[in-house]
C-alpha positions as CSV (number, residue, x, y, z in Angstrom):
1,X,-22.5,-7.5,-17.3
2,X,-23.6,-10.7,-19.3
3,X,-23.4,-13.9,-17.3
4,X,-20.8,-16.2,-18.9
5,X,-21.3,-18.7,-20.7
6,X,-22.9,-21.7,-18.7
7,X,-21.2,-25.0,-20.2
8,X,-19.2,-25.5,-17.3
9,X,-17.9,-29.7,-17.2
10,X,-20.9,-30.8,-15.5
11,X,-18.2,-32.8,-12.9
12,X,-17.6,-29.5,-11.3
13,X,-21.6,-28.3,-10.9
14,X,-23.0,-32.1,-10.3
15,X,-21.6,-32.3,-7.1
16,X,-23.9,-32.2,-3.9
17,X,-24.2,-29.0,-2.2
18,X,-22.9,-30.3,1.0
19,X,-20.0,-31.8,-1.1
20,X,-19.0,-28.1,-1.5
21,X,-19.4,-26.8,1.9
22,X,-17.2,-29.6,3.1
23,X,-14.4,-29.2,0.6
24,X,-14.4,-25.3,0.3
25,X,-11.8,-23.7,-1.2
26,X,-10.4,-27.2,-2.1
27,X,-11.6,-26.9,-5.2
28,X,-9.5,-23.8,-6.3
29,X,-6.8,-25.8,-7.4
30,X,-6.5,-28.4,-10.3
31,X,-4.2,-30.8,-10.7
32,X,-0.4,-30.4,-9.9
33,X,2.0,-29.7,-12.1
34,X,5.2,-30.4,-10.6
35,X,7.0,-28.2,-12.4
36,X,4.9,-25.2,-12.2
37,X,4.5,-25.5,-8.6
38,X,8.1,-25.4,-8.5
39,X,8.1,-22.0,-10.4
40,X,5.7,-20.6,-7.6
41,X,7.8,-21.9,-4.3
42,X,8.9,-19.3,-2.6
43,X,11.2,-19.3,0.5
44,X,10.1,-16.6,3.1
45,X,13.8,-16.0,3.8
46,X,14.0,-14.0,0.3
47,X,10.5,-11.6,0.4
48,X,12.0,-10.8,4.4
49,X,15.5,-10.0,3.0
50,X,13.6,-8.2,0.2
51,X,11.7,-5.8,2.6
52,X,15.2,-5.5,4.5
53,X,16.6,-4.3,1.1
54,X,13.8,-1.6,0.8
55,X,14.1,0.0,4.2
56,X,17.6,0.3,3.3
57,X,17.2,2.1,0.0
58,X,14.5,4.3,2.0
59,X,17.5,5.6,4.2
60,X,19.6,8.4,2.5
61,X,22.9,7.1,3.9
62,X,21.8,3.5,3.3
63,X,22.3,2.2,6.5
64,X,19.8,1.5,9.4
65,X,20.6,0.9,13.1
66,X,19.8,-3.1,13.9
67,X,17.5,-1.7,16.7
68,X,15.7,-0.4,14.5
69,X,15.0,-3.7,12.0
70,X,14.0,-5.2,15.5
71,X,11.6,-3.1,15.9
72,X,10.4,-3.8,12.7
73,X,10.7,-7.7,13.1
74,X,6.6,-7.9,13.6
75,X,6.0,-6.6,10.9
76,X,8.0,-8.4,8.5
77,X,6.1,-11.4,10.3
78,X,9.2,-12.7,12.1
79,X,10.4,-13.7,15.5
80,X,14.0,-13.9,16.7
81,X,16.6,-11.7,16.9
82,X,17.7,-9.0,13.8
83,X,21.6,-9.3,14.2
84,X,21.1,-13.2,14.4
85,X,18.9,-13.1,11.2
86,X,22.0,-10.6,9.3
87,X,24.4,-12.7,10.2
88,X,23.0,-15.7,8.5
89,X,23.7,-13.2,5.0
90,X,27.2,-12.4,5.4
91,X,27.1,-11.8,1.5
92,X,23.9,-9.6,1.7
93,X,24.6,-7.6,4.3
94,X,27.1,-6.4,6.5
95,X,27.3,-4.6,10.7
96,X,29.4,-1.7,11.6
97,X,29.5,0.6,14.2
98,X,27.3,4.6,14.5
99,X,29.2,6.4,10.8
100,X,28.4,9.6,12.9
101,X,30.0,8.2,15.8
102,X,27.3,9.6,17.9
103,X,25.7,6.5,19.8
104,X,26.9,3.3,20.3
105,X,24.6,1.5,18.4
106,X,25.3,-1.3,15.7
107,X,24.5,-0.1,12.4
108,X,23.7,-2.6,9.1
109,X,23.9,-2.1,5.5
110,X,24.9,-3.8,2.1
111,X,27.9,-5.8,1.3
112,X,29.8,-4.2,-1.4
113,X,28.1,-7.5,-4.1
114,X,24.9,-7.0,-2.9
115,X,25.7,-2.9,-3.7
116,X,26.6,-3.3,-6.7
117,X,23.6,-5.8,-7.6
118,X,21.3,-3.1,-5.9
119,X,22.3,-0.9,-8.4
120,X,22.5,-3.1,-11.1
121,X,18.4,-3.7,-10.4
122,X,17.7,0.2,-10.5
123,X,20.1,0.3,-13.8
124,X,17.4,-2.2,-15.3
125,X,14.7,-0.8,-13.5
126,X,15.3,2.4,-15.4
127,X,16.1,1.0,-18.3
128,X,12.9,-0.6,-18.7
129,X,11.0,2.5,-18.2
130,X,9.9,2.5,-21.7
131,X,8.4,-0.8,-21.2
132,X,6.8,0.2,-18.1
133,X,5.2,3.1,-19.9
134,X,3.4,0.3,-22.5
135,X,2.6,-1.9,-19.6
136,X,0.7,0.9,-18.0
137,X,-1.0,2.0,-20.7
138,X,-2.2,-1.2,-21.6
139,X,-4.2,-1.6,-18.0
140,X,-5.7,2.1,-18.6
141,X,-6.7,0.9,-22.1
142,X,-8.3,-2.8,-20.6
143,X,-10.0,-0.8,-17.4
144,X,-13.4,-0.1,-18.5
145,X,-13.3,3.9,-17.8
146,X,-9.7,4.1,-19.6
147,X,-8.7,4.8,-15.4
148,X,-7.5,3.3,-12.5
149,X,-7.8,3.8,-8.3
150,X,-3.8,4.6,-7.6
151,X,-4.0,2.9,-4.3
152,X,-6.0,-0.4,-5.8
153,X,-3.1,-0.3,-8.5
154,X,-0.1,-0.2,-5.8
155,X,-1.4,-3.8,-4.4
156,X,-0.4,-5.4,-8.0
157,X,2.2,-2.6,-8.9
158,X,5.4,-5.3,-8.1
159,X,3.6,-8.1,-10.2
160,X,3.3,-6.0,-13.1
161,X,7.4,-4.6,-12.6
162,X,6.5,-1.0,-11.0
163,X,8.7,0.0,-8.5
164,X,7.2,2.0,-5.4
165,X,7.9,5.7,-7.3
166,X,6.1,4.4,-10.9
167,X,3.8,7.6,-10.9
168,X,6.4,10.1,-10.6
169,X,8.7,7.9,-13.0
170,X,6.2,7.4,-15.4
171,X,3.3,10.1,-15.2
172,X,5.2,13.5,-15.5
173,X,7.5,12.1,-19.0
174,X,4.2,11.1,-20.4
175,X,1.8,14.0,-20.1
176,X,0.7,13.2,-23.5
177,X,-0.5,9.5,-22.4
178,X,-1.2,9.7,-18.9
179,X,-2.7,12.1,-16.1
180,X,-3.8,12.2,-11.9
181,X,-6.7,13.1,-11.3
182,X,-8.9,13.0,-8.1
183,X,-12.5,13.7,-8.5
184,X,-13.8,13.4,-5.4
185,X,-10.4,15.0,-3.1
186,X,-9.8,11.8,-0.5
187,X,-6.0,10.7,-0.2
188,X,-8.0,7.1,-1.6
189,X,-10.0,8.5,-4.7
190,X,-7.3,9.4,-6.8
191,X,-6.6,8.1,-9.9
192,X,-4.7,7.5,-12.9
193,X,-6.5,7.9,-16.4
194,X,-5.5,7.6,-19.8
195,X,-5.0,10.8,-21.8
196,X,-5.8,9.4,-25.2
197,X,-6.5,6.3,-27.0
198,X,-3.3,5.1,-28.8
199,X,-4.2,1.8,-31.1
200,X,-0.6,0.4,-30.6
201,X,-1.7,0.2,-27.3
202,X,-4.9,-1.7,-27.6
203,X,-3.1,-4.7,-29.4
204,X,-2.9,-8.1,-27.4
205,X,-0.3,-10.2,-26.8
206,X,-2.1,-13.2,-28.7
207,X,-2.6,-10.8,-31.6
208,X,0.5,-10.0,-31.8
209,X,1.5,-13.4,-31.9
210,X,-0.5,-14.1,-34.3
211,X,0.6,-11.4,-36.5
212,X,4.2,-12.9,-36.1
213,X,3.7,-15.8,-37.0
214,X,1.4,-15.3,-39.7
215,X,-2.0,-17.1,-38.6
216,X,-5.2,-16.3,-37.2
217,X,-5.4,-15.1,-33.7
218,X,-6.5,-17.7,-31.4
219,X,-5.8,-19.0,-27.7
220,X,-3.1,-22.2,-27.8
221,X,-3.3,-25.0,-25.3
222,X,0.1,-25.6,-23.1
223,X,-1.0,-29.3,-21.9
224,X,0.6,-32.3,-23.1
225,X,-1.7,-34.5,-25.4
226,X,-2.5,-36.7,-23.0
227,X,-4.8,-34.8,-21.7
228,X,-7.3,-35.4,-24.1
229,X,-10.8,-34.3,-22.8
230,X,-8.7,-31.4,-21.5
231,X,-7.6,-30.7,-25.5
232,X,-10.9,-31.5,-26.7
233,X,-13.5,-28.7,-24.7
234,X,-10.0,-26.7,-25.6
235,X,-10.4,-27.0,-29.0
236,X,-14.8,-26.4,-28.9
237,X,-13.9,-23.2,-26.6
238,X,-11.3,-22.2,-29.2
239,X,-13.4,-22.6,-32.5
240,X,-16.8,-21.8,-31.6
241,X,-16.3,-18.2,-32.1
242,X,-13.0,-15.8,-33.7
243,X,-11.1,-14.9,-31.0
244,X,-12.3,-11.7,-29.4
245,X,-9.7,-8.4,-28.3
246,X,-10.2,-7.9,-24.5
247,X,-9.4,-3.9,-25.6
248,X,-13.1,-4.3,-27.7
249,X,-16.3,-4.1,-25.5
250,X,-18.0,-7.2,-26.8
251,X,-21.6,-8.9,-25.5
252,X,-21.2,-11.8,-28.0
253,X,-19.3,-14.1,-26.3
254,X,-18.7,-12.8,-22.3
255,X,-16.4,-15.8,-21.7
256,X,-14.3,-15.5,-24.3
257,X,-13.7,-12.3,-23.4
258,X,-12.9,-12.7,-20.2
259,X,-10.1,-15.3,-21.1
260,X,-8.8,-12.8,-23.3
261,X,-8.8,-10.2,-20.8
262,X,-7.4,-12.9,-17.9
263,X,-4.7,-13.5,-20.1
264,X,-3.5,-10.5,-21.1
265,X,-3.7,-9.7,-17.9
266,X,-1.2,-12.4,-17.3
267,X,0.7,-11.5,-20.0
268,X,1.6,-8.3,-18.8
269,X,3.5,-9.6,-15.4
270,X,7.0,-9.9,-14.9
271,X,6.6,-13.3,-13.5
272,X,2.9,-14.3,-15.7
273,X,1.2,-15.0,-12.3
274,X,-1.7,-13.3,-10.2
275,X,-2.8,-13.9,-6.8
276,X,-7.0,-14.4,-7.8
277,X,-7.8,-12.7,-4.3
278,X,-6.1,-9.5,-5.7
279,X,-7.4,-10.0,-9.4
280,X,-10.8,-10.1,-8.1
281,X,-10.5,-6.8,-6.6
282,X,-10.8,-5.7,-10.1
283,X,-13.7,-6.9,-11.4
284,X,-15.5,-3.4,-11.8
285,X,-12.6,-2.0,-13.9
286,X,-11.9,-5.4,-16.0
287,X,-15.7,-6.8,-16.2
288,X,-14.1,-10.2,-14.8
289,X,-17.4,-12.3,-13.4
290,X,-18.6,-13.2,-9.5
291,X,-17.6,-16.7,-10.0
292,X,-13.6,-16.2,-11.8
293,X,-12.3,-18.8,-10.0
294,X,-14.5,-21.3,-11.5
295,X,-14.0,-20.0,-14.9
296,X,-10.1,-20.3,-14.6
297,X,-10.8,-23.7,-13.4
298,X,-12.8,-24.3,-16.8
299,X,-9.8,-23.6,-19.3
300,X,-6.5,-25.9,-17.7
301,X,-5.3,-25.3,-21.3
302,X,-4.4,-21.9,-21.0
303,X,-4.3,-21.3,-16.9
304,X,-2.9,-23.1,-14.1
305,X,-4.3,-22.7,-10.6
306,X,-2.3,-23.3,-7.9
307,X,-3.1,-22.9,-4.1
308,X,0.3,-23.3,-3.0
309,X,1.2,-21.9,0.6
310,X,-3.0,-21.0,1.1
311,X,-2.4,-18.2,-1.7
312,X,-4.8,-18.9,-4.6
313,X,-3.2,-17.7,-7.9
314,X,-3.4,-18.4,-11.6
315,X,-0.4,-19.0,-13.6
316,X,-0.6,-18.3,-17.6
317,X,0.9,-21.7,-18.9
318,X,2.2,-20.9,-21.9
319,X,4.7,-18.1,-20.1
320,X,6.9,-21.1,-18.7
321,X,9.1,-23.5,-20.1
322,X,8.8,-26.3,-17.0
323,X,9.7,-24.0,-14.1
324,X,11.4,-21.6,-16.2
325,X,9.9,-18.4,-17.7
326,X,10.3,-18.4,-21.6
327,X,10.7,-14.8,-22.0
328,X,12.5,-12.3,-18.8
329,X,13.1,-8.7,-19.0
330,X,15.7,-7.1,-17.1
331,X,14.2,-6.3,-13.9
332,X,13.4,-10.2,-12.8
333,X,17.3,-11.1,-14.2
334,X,18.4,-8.3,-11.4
335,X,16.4,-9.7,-9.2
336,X,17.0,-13.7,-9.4
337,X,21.1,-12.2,-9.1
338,X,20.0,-10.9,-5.8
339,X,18.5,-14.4,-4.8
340,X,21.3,-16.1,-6.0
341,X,23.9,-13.8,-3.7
342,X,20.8,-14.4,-1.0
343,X,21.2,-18.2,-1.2
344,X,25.2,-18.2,-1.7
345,X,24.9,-16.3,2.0
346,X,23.0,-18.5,3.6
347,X,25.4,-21.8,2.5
348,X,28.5,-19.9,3.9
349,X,26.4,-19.3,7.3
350,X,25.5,-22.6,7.4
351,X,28.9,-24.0,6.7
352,X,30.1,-22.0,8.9
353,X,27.8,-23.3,11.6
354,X,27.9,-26.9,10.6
355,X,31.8,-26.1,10.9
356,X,31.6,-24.4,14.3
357,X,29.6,-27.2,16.2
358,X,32.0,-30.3,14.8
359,X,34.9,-28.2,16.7
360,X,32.6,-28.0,19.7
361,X,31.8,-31.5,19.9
362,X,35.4,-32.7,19.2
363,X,36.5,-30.3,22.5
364,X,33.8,-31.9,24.4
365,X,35.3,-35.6,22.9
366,X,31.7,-36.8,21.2
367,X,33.4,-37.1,18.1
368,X,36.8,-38.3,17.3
369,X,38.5,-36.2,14.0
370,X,40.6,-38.8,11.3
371,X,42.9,-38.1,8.4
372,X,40.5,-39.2,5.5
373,X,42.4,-40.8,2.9
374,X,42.6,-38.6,-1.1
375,X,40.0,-41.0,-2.0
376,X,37.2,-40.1,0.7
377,X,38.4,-36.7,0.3
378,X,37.3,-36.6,-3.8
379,X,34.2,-38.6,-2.8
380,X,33.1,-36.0,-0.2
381,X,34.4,-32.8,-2.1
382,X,31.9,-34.0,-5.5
383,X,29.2,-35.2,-2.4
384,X,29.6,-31.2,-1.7
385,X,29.0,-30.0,-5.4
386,X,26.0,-32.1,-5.8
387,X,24.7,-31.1,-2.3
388,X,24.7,-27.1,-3.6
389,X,23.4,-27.8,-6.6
390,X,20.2,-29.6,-4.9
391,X,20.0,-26.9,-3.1
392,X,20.3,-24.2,-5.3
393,X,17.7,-26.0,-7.3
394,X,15.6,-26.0,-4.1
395,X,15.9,-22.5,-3.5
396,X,17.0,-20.2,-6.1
397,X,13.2,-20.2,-7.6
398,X,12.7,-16.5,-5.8
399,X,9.6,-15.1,-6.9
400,X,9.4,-11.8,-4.6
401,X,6.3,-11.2,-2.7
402,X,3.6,-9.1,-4.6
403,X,3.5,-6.3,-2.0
């Protein structure tokens, strides 16, 4: 592999060495965008009731005893107790006593909503199987060897929209496209390759954007134009060669191809977002470079890297719309219902509590309870609305974990 191309801003290479010992990884991050960052918050209370959602659909009768999520409370990196932590999701999920009547242990499951919006997800999920198909055939046509490791693929499988049973969704309706092999006979060597080359297949997404709309293809820049030294090694990058197909094996111009390849790669997520660490796992099968990091870094136009909660990821620009993504298929809709339903849970809980302790401190007389007047009581009842719609703003951006 070609090293790429050196004109780096010399701001990010004149630096002392010591300079970059001292700031490390600080410098895997550019500068925030408020709104992006937004797009990337995540609230650990979603990605545990996620994994809480999949042990459930693991179970054949959909149901779990609560000893048994306590018992799995380590590893969903929590501490406390599991019936407290159910509780909080009275919409989620529900508690009940043995179905078999066998034990006296408490027993959890989903509400009848969050049922139904469990099933809408697998309605979309299999409705998008066709899409799935093209999305994986697009990463056996980019890997170098038309293949892929199965188990390196399952760590990025949810931020490209798989679900956990992809290869016996996908695989066996395709025969013609896709086959598992395993060359070498370890559980860890086997492998997905690509059957034949299909053509539709090896067409990009800026290509066929550029088709659409009728120009030249060619990388476009998201940023404001403000950001004018930004815009203007944009527009050097951008002309100083045609744009180059990261499905083409091309020495010309190694950086420009790796762009390409980093942001088709992008282009193929549900949520256009990778974690770097796990893209750079990769770098055999995509020909990405030692130094990627640095290269996203290079071209703010087109990537945004954020290190938001000490997880390093590149976000393609031009996939949002401030914090919103321009274009959602079907799966993410599902999935920003369950977060929704999540978050509507959690504000009954909390009412409930906030409720709860008032009546506990009027019994122990801290607080004295008046009549408000039909004024205050309009005042606080629009208070209210505003209050949920901070917070749903706060915390309906659920981006589920990768894993």
């Amino acid at each position: 592999m070609a090293c790429i191309n050196p004109s780096f801003p010399k701001p990010l290479f004149s630096l002392p060495l010591r300079h970059h010992l001292r700031r490390g990884m600080a410098l895997w991050s550019m500068k925030k965008d408020p709104s992006l960052e937004r797009a990337l918050s995540r609230n650990r209370r979603w990605i545990v009731n996620n994994q809480i959602k999949h042990l459930l659909l693991r179970s054949p009768t959909r149901s779990l005893p609560v000893k048994f999520l306590q018992k799995k409370y380590k590893t969903l990196d929590m501490r406390g107790n599991a019936l407290n932590w159910l509780n909080k999701y009275p919409c989620c999920f529900q508690t009940f006593p043995d179905p078999s009547g066998e034990t006296e242990d408490l027993f959890f499951g989903f509400t009848k909503r969050m049922a139904e919006l469990v099933e809408g997800e697998e309605a979309a999920i299999e409705a998008s199987e066709p899409g799935m198909v093209n999305r994986l055939g697009k990463l056996l046509s980019l890997s170098r060897d038309q293949r892929l490791n199965v188990a390196k693929l399952n760590v990025l499988k949810r931020s490209f929209g798989f679900p956990d049973d992809y290869l016996f969704r996908l695989v066996p309706k395709r025969p013609d496209l896709f086959r598992v092999i395993n060359r070498y006979g370890r559980h860890n060597t086997m492998e997905i390759e690509l059957v034949k080359w299909d053509p539709q297949l090896a067409t990009s997404a800026v290509e066929v954007s550029a088709i659409k709309n009728g120009w030249e293809a060619h990388f476009t820049c998201s940023l404001p134009s403000s950001w004018m030294q930004s815009h203007k090694r944009f527009e050097e990058f951008n002309s100083r060669s045609p744009y180059i197909s990261p499905y083409v094996s091309n020495q010309m111009d190694e950086e420009k191809r790796t762009v390409a390849m980093v942001h088709e790669l992008l282009s193929l997520t549900s949520w256009k977002k990778l974690s770097i660490l796990k893209l750079e796992h990769f770098k055999r099968e995509f020909g990405l470079p030692e130094q990627l990091n640095r290269l996203l870094l290079h071209h703010p136009c087109i990537f945004y890297v954020s290190n938001r909660y000490k997880i390093y990821t590149v976000v393609l620009r031009e996939g949002y719309s401030g914090s919103d993504l321009v274009e959602k298929d079907p799966v993410v809709v599902a999935k920003e219902r369950l977060g929704e339903l999540m978050q509507e849970g959690l504000h009954e809980y909390n009412q409930r509590r906030k409720v709860l302790n008032l009546e506990k401190k009027r019994k122990r007389g801290e607080i004295e309870l008046r009549k408000n007047s039909p004024e205050e009581i309009n005042d606080v009842a629009a208070l209210g609305l505003v209050e949920r719609q901070e917070e749903r703003e706060r915390f309906y951006k659920v981006l589920f974990d990768d894993r």
